[in-house]
C-alpha positions, -999 to 999 in steps of 0.1 A, spaced: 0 0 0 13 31 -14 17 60 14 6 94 9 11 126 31 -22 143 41 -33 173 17 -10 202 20 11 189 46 44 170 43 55 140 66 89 133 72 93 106 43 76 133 18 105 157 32 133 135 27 121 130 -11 120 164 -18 156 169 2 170 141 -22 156 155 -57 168 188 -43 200 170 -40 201 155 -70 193 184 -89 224 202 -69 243 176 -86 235 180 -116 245 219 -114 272 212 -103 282 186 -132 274 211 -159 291 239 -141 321 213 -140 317 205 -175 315 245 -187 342 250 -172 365 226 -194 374 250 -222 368 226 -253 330 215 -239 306 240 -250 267 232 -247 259 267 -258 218 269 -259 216 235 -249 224 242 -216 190 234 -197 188 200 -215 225 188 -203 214 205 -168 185 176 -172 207 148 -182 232 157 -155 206 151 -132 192 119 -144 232 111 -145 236 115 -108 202 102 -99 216 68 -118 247 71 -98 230 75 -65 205 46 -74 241 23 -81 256 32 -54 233 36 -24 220 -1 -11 190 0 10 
């Protein structure tokens, strides 16, 4: 059984999901920001799309990595 947090309130589990997308989308900032920063790598205009793809990056990482 799937369990939800009451209407416009967050439990603690609801909090720590939003704490780890906030995380992961951190990470992914942080990736791109590494990756600008090489001088040969430019994404130009495609910058919110690889800011995307970092993120799915380091949410694949973190799903690898991290045993439950």
């Amino acid at each position: 059984m799937k369990i939800q947090s009451p209407k416009f309130k967050i439990d603690k589990i609801g909090l720590q999901k939003v704490g780890k997308g906030l995380l992961i989308g951190i990470g992914g900032l942080i990736l791109t920001g590494l990756e600008q920063a090489i001088p040969f790598i430019n994404v130009g205009e495609w910058n919110p799309i690889v800011l995307t793809i970092n993120s799915v990056i380091v949410n694949a990482l973190r799903k690898i990595l991290v045993t439950y």
